[in-house]
VMD Tcl script that draws the C-alpha trace (Angstrom):
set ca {
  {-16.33 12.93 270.55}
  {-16.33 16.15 268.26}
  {-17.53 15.55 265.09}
  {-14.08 16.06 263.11}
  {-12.77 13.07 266.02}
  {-15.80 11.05 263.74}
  {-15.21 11.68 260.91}
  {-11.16 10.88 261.52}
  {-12.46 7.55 262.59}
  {-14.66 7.03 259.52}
  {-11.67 7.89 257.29}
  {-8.90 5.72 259.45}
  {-11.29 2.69 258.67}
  {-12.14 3.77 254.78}
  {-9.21 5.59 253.14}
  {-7.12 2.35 252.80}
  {-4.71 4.26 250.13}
  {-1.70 3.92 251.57}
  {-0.51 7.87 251.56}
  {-4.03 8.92 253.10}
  {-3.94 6.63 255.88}
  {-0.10 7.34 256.91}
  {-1.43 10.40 257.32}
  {-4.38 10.54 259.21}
  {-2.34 8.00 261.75}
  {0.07 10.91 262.20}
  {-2.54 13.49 262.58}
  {-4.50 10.93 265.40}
  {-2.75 12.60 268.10}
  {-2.62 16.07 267.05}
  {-6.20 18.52 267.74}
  {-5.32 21.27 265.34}
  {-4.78 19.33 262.59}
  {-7.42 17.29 262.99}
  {-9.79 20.31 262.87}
  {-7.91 21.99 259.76}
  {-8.87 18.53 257.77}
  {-12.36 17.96 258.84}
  {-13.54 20.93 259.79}
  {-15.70 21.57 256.58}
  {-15.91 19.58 253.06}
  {-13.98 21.20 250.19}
  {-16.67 23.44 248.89}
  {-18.03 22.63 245.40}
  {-18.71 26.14 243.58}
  {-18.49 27.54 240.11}
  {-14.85 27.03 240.67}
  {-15.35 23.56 241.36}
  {-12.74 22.37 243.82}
  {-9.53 23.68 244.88}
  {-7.67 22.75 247.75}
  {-4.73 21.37 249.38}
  {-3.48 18.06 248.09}
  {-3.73 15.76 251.96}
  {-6.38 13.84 253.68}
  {-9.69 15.25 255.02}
  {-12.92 16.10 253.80}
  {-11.47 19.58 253.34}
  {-8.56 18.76 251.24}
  {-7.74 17.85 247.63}
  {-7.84 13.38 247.42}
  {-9.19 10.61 245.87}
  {-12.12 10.50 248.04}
  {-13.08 14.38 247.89}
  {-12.47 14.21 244.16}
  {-14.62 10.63 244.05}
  {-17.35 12.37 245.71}
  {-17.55 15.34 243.48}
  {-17.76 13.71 240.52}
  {-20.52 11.23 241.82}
  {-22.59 14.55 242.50}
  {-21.77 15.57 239.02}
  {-22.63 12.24 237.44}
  {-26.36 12.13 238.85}
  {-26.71 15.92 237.60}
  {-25.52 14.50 234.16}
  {-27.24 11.58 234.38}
  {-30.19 13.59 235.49}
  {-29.98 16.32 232.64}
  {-29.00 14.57 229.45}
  {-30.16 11.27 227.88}
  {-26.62 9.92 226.83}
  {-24.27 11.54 228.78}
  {-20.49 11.77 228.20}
  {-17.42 14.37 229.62}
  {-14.25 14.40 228.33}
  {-11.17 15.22 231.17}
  {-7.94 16.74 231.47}
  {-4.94 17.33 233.39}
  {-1.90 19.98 234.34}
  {1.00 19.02 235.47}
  {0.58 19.17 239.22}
  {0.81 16.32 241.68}
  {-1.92 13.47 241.99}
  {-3.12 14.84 238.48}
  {-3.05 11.72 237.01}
  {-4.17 9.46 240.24}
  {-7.44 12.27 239.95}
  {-8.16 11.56 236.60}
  {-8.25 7.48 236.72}
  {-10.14 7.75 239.79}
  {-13.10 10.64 238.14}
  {-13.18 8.46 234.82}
  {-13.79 5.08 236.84}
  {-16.74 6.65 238.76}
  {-18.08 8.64 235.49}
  {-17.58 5.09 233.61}
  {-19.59 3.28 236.11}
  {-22.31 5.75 236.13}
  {-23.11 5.50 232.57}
  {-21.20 8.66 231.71}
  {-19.59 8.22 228.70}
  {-15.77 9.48 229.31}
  {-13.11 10.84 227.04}
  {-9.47 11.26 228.72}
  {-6.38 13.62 227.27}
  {-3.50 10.55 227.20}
  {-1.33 13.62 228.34}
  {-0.41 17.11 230.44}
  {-3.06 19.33 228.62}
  {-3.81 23.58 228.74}
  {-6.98 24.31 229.89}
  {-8.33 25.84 227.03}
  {-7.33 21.91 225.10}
  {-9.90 20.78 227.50}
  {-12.62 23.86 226.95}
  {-12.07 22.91 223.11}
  {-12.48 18.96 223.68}
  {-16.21 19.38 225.17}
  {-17.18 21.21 222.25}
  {-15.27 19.46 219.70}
  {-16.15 15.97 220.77}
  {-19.32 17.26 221.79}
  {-19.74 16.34 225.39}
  {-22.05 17.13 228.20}
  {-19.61 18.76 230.30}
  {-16.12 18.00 231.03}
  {-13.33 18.16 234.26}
  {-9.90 19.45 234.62}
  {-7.70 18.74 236.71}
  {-5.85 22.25 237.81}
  {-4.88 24.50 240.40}
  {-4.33 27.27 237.88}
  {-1.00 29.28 239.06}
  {-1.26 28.01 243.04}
  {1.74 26.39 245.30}
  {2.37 23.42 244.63}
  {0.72 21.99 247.64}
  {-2.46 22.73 246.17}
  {-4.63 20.65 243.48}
  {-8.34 21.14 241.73}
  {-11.06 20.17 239.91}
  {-12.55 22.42 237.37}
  {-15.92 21.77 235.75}
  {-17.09 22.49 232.56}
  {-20.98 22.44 230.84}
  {-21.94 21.35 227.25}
  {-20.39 24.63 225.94}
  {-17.47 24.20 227.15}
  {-17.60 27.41 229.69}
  {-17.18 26.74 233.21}
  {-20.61 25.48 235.06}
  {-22.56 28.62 236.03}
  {-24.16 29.06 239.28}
  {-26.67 26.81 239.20}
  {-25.54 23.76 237.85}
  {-22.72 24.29 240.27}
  {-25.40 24.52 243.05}
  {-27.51 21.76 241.65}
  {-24.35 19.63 241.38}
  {-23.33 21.09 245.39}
  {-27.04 19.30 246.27}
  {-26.64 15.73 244.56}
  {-22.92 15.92 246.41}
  {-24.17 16.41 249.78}
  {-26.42 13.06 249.41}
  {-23.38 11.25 248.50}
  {-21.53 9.27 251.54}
  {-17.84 9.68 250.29}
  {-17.57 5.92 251.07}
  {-20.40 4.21 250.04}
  {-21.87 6.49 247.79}
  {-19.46 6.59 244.87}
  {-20.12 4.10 242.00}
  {-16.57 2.95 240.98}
  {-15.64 0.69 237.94}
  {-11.67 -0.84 236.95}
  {-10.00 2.38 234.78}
  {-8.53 -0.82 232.29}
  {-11.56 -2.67 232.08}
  {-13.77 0.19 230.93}
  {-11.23 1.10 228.67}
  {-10.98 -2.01 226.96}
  {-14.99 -2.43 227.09}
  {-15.23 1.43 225.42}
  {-16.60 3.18 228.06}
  {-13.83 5.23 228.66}
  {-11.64 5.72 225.68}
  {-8.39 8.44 224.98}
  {-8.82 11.51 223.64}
  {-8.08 11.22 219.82}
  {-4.70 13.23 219.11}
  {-6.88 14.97 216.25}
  {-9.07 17.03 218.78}
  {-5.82 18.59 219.62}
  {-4.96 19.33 215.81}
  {-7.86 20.87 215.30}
  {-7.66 22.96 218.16}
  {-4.39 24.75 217.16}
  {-5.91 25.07 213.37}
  {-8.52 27.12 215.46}
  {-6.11 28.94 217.51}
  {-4.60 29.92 214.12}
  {-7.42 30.98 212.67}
  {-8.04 33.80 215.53}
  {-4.94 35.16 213.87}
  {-6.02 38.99 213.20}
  {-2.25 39.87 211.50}
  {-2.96 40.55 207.73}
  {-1.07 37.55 205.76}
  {1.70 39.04 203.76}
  {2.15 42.17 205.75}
  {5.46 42.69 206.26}
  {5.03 43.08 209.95}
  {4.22 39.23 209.90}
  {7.99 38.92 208.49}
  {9.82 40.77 210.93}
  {11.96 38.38 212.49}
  {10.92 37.80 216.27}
  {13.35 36.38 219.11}
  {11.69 34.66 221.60}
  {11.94 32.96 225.59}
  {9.54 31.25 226.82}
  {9.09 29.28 229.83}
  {6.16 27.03 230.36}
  {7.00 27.48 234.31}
  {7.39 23.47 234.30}
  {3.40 23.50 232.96}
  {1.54 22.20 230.26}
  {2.27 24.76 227.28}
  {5.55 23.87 225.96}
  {3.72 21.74 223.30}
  {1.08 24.17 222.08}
  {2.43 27.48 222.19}
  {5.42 25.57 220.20}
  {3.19 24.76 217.62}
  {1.21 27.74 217.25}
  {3.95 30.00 217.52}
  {5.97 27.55 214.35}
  {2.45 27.61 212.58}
  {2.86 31.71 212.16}
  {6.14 31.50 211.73}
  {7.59 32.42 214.92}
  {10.71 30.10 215.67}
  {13.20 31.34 217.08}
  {12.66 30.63 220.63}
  {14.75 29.91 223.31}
  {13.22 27.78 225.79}
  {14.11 28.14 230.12}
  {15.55 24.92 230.61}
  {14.94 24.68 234.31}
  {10.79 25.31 233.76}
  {10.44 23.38 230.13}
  {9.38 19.59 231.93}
  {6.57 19.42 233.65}
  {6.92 19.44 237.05}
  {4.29 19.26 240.05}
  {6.57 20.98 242.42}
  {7.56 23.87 240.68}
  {11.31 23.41 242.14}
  {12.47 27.05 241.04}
  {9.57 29.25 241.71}
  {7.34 28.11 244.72}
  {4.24 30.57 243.50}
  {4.23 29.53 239.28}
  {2.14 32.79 238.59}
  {3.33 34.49 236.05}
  {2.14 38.06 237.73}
  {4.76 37.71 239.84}
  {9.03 38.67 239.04}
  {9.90 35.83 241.05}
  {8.56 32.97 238.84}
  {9.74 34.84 235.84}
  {13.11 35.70 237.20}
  {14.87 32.18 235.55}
  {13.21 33.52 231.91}
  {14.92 36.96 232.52}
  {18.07 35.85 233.65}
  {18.51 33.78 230.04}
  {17.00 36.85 228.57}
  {20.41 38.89 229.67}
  {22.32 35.89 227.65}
  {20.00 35.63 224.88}
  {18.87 39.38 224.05}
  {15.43 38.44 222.68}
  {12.61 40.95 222.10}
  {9.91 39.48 224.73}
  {9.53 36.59 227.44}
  {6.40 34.83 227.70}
  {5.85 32.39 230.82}
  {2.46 30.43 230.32}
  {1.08 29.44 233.95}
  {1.11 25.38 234.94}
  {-2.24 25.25 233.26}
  {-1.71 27.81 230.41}
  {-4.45 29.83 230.54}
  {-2.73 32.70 231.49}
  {0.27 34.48 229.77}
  {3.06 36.73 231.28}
  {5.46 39.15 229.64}
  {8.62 40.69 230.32}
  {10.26 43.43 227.91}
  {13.40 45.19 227.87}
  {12.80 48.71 229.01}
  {16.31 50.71 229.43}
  {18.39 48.87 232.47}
  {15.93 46.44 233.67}
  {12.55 44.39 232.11}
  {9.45 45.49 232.22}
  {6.63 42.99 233.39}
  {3.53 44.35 231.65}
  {0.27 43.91 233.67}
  {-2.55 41.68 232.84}
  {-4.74 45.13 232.23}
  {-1.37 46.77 230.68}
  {-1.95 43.72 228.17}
  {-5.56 43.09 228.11}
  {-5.34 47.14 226.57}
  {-2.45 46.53 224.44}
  {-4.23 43.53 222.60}
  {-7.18 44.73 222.57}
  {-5.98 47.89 220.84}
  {-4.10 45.74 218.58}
  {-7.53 43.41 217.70}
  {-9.51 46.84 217.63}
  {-6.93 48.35 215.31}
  {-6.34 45.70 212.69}
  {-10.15 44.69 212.45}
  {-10.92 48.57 212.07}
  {-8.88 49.09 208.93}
  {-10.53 46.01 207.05}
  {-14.22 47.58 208.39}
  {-16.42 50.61 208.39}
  {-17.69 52.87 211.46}
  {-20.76 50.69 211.28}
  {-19.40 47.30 211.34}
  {-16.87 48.19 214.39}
  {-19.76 49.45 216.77}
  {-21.35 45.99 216.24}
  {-18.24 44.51 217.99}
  {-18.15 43.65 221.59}
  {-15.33 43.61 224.08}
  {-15.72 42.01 227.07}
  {-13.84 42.53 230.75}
  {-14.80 42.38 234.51}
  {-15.72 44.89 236.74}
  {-11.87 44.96 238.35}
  {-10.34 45.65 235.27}
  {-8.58 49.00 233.81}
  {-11.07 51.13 233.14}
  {-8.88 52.51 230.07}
  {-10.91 49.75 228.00}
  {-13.33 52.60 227.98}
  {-10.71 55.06 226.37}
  {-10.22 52.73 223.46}
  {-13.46 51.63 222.69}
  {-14.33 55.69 222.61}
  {-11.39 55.68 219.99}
  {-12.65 52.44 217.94}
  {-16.34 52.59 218.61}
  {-17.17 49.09 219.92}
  {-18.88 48.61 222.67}
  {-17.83 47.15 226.23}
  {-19.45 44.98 227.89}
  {-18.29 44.11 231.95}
  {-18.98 40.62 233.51}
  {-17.99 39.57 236.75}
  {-14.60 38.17 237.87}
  {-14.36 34.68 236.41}
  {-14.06 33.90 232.60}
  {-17.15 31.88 232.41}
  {-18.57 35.13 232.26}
  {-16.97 36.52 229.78}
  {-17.80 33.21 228.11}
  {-21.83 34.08 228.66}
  {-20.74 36.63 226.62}
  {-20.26 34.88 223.82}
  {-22.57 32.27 223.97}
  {-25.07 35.30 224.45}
  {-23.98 36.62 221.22}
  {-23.62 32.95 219.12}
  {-27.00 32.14 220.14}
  {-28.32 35.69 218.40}
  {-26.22 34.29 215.66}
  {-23.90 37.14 215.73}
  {-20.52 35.59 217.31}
  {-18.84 37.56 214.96}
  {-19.21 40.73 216.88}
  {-16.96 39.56 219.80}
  {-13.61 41.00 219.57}
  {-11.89 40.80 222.06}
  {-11.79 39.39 226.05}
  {-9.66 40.12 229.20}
  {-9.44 40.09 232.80}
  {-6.86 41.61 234.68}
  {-5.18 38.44 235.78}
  {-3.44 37.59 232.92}
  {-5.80 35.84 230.89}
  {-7.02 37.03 227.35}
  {-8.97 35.37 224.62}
  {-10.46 37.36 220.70}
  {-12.02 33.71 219.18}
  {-14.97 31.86 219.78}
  {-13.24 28.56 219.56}
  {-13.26 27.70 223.36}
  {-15.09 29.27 226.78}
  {-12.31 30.17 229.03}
  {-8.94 32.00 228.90}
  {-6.61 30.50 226.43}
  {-2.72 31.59 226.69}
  {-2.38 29.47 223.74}
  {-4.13 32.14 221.78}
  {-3.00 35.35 223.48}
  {1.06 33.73 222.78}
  {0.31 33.66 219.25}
  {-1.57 37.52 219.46}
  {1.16 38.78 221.57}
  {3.81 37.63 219.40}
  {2.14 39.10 216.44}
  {1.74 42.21 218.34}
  {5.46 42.28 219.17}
  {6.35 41.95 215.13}
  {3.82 44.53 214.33}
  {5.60 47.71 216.38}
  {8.99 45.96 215.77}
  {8.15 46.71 212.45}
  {7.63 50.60 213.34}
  {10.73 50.48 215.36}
  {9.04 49.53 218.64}
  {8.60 47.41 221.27}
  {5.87 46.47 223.68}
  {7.05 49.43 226.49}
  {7.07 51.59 223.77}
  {3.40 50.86 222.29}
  {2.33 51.25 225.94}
  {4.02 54.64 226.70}
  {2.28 55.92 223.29}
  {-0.79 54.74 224.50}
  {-0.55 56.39 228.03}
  {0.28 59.33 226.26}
  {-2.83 59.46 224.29}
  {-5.21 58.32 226.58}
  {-3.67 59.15 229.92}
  {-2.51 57.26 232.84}
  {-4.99 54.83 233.97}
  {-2.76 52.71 236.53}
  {-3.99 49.92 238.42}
  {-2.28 47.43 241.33}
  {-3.63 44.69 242.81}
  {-2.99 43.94 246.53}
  {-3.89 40.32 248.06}
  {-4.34 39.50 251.56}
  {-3.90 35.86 252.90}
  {-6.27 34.93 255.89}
  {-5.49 30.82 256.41}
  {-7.37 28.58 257.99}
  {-10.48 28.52 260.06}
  {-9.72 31.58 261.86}
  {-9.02 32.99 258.56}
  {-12.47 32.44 257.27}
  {-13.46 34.16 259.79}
  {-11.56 37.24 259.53}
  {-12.81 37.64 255.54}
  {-16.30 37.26 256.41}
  {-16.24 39.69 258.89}
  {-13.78 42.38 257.18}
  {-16.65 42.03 254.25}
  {-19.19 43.18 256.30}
  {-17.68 45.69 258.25}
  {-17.16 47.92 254.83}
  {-20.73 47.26 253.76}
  {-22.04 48.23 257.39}
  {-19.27 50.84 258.29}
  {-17.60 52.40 255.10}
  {-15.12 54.84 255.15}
  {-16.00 58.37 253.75}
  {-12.82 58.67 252.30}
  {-9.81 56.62 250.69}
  {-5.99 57.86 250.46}
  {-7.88 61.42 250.80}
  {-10.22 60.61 248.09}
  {-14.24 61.57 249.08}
  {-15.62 58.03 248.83}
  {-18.40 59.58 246.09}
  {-20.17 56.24 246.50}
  {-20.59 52.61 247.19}
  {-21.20 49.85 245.35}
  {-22.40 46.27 246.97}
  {-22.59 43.80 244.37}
  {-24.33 41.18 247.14}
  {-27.76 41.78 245.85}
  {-26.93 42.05 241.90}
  {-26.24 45.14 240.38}
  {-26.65 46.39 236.39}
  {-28.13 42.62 235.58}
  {-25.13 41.13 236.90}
  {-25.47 37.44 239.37}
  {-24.68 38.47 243.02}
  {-21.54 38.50 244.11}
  {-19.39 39.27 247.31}
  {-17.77 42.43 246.13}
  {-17.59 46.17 247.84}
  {-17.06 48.42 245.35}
  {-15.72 52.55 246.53}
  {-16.11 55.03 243.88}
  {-13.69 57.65 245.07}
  {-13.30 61.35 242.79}
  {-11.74 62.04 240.03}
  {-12.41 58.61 238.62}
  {-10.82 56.37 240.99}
  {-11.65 53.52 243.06}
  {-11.20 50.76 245.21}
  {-12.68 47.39 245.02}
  {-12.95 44.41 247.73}
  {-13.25 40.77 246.94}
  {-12.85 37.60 248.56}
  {-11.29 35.38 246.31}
  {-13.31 32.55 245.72}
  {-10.43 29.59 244.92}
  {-8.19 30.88 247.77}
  {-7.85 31.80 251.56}
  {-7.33 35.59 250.32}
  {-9.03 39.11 250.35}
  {-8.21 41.13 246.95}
  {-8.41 44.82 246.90}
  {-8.17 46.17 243.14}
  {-6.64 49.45 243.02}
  {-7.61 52.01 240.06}
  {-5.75 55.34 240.17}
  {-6.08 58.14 236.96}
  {-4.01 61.02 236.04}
  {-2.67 62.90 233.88}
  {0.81 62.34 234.25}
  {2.36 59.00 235.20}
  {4.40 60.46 238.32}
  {0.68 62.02 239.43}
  {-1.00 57.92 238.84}
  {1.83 56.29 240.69}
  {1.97 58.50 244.10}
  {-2.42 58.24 243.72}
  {-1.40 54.63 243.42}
  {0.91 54.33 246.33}
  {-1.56 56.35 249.02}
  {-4.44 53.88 247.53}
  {-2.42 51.19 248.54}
  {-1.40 52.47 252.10}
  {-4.94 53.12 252.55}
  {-5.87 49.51 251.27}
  {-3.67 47.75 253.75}
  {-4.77 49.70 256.60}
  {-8.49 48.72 255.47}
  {-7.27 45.11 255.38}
  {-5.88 45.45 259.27}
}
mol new
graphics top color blue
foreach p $ca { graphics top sphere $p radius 0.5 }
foreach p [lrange $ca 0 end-1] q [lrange $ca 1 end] { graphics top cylinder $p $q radius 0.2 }
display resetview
């Protein structure tokens, strides 16, 4: 018997919930998908889990979840004397059957446990640990995957997601824990009623948009804040519909026309199968009422609204602006409006803070402005370090601004992770501010193209599923560290980067950087929530026309690497 066959049989006898076991009868008979749900556990990481929703120690379930949080209630338990967590939800399936099952087991461990009553963003439950001041916290999210997919994200005491080694200290306690017999487990009622678990107050969530409004950087009584705005928004059947209402009302932004097919929550995402908002497809429904409505942007917040998309009339068609198109815009906007209130001194104190696969244009602007830059690894717990780096010198008034390339943006200090929330109410702004020159977003980006050059990036992913898949990425990754290629799209490969050992004081991390000449390159990374290879694209010219055929060869070349 094959060790997935034993574990099928442990399950069959344990998993008594009634979904679970119809389906690992139905999988009894069948080898290969058997071996796709037990042939690894759902790995815990800085990520936490991600996964398929389905039974198996490799998918997203009651059990795999149950487990997971017993490993992170000893670590609790183990690392502060009165421990609590406070946990939160999206909108995807089994979000709520997660939650009751995480709060039962942190109840019965002695962890004292705060639950959102309701669909919350992800930066509502960044804000809750620090607000109610709790040991860590746990949301359940998949981000902007299928809908087939499900996950838990951790947080620590600040707030910021758990860094490598709490993750791995977390990873150890889970590994002791027998999914079965292992798991403490109280009644969800019970410890209600007793106080061990009790609802998140609907206060936590008032302050939190008083917070988001005071990140505000628009001058009050400008009369850019009084241009009128028209607005669509689609919450792409997510948890934003509630926040970015009131933050957008709060600065005055109301006239908004909502998509009507994405505004209720919805785990299935019925009109765009991939709810990223990266992608034309999910925002197609938001442009389509655009044509009828004739507003001056679209914003689509992701299920978990963290992340922000936008969509602009440009000539014929919209214009989806890149996450680096607006991680430059905003933070051009932030440097701009905080330079005019302070002097050359006070705006090289201020940081900005991106990853090492974003547009390197940030550079261009902070040479304008005269902050500095600061680049983390991909993940927004870094770029959370960041700032708990700089409040613990007691300076976290020098951060300015934060962005990664996909999509997510954040200039406070209120919470530790992306907030779309925030980067609504800053886009919005942003939107009134050149409105009130007698432009709109394409137009702020063409002037700033024009002044700093073309600095165009793409982003290619590459799915490898299942075990085979695995496979593939690991050895693809060390075939370019091994065998690189001396040149790129025709580019001299100038040098190579391997960020496996650490590199400029940065963690380690599985990621082949290609410097190419002239100020391009090419970056590899697994990603780490997701059965996919990323290669990050940047291409520089002068001209656009020159950027986009660079761009296009890169990405020829790219694929072929991928092969």
């Amino acid at each position: 018997m094959t060790r997935e066959s034993e574990l099928l049989a442990q399950w069959l006898e344990n998993a008594t919930e009634a979904d679970l076991h119809e389906e690992l009868v139905a999988m009894q008979n069948d080898e290969k998908a058997v071996l796709e749900a037990f042939h690894q556990d759902l790995e815990f990481g800085t990520a936490g889990l991600r996964g398929i929703i389905g039974a198996g120690t490799s998918r997203m379930n009651v059990h795999t979840v149950g487990r997971a949080t017993q490993g992170f209630a000893d670590y609790l338990n183990a690392s502060f004397d009165q421990p609590s967590v406070v946990i939160g939800r999206d909108s995807r399936n089994k979000g709520e059957e997660f939650v009751r099952r995480t709060a039962e087991i942190f109840a019965a461990n002695g962890v004292k446990t705060y639950v959102y009553d309701r669909i919350v963003p992800t930066p509502v439950v960044s804000w809750g640990v620090r607000d109610l001041g709790c040991s860590g916290g746990v949301n359940m999210t998949a981000s902007h995957n299928p809908a087939a997919y499900n996950g838990y994200k951790a947080y620590d005491q600040t707030g910021c997601q758990i860094a490598t080694e709490v993750a791995d200290a977390i990873s150890a306690s889970i590994a002791k824990t027998d999914t079965f017999a292992g798991v403490k487990r109280c009644d969800f009622d019970e410890a209600l009623a007793d106080g061990r678990i009790a609802w998140v107050p609907d206060e936590v969530i008032d302050r939190y948009i008083d917070a988001v409004e005071a990140c505000s950087v628009a001058v009050s009584g400008d009369a850019a804040c009084a241009e009128p705005l028209k607005l669509v928004y689609t919450p792409l059947n997510g948890t934003g519909l509630e926040c970015v209402s009131r933050i957008l009302e709060r600065v005055g932004i109301t006239d908004i026309t909502v998509v009507p097919e994405q505004a209720e929550p919805d785990g299935n995402f019925p009109t765009c199968p991939y709810p990223n908002p990266e992608i034309r497809e999910a925002l197609q429904k938001g442009i389509d009422l655009c044509e009828q409505v004739h507003p001056d942007l679209l914003l689509a917040t992701d299920p978990d609204a963290d992340r922000v998309g936008t969509a602009v009339k440009d000539g014929d068609d919209y214009l989806l602006i890149t996450g680096n198109e607006m991680g430059v815009l905003l933070l051009d906007y932030c440097a701009r409006l905080t330079a005019e209130a302070a002097s050359p001194e006070e705006m090289r104190e201020k940081v900005a803070v991106t990853t090492i696969v974003s547009s390197v244009m940030v550079d261009a602007i902070a040479a304008k402005y005269g902050f500095e830059v600061r680049r983390v690894l991909t993940g927004f717990k870094y770029i959370g370090g960041v700032i708990a780096e700089l409040e613990a010198e007691g300076r976290p008034d020098r951060y300015l601004f934060g962005f990664e390339e996909s999509y997510g943006y954040l200039n406070g200090t209120h919470v530790r992770d992306k907030d779309a929330v925030d980067a609504s109410m800053l886009i919005c702004q942003m939107a009134q501010y050149y409105r009130a020159q007698g432009m709109n977003l394409a137009d702020a980006l063409r002037e700033l193209y024009d002044e700093h050059g073309y600095f165009l990036n793409k982003t290619l992913s590459f799915t490898f599923p299942g075990v085979e898949g695995g496979e593939k990425m690991k050895s693809l990754m060390e075939g370019l560290r091994t065998n690189p290629p001396a040149d790129i799209a025709g580019c001299k490969v100038e040098g190579v980067r391997d960020y496996a050992p650490g590199v400029d004081g940065l963690p380690p991390a599985n990621v082949v950087e290609f410097d190419l000449e002239g100020g391009n390159k090419v970056i590899i990374r697994p990603s780490g929530t997701e059965p996919k290879v990323k290669a990050y694209l940047f291409a520089k010219r002068p001209t656009r026309a020159d950027a986009e055929q660079l761009l296009a060869e890169l990405e020829t070349a790219a694929t072929a690497l991928m092969a």
